[in-house]
C-alpha positions in Angstrom: 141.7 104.0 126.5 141.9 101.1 124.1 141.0 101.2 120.2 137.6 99.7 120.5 136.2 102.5 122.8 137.6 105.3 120.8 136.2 104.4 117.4 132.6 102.8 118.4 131.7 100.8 115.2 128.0 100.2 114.3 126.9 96.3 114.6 125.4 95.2 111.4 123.2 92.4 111.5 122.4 90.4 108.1 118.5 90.3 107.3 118.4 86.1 107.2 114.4 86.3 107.9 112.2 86.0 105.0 109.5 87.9 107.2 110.9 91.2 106.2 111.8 91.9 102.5 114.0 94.3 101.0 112.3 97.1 100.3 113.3 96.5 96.1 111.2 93.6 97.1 108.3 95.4 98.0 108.7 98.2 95.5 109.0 95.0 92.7 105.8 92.9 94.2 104.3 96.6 94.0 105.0 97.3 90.1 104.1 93.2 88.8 100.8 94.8 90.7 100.1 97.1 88.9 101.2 96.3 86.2 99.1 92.7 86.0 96.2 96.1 87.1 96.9 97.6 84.0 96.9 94.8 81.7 93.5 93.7 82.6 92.1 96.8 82.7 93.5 97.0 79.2 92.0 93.8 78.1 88.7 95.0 79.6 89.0 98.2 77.8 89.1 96.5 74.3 87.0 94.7 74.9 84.1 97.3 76.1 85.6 98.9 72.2 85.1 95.7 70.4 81.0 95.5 71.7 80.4 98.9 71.4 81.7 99.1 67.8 79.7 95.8 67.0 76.7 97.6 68.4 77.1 100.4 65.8 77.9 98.0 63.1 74.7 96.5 63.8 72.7 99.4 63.9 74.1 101.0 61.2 73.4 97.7 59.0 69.5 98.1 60.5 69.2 101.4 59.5 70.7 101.0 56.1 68.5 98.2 55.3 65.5 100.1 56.7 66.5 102.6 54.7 67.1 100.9 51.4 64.2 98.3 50.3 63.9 96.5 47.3 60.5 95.6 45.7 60.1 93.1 42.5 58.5 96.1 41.0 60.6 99.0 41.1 64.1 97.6 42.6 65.9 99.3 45.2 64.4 102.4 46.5 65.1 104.9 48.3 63.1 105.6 52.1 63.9 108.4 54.6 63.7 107.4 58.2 62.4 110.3 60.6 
């Protein structure tokens, strides 16, 4: 029996072909993903925040000057809204 048919060794072959990535390849492509996901959903989320605070800012302003009006008689005056 010769030494290379009692100890069997396994036959490696290098990974030369660019049509299979690593799987830290995968798992990188994977995470710039969702991370690129998360930053736009981010962007979009402030942004939905910025309007929506604008909106009240601008309603707010309308209600207060609705609710305040000044006449050349008696100045600024008081006027309940229901």
């Amino acid at each position: 029996m010769s030494a290379a048919q009692a100890s069997p060794r396994p036959i490696c072959y290098a990974s030369t072909s660019r049509s299979t990535p690593s799987p830290s390849y995968a798992q990188s492509k994977i995470v710039r993903r969702a991370s690129n996901f998360a930053k736009i959903s981010l962007v979009i989320l402030l942004a939905s925040i910025e309007d929506l605070l604008q909106a009240l800012s601008a309603t707010s302003v309308r209600m207060l000057g609705a609710s305040i009006t000044k006449t050349p008689e008696t100045g600024l005056r008081g006027r309940t809204i229901l």
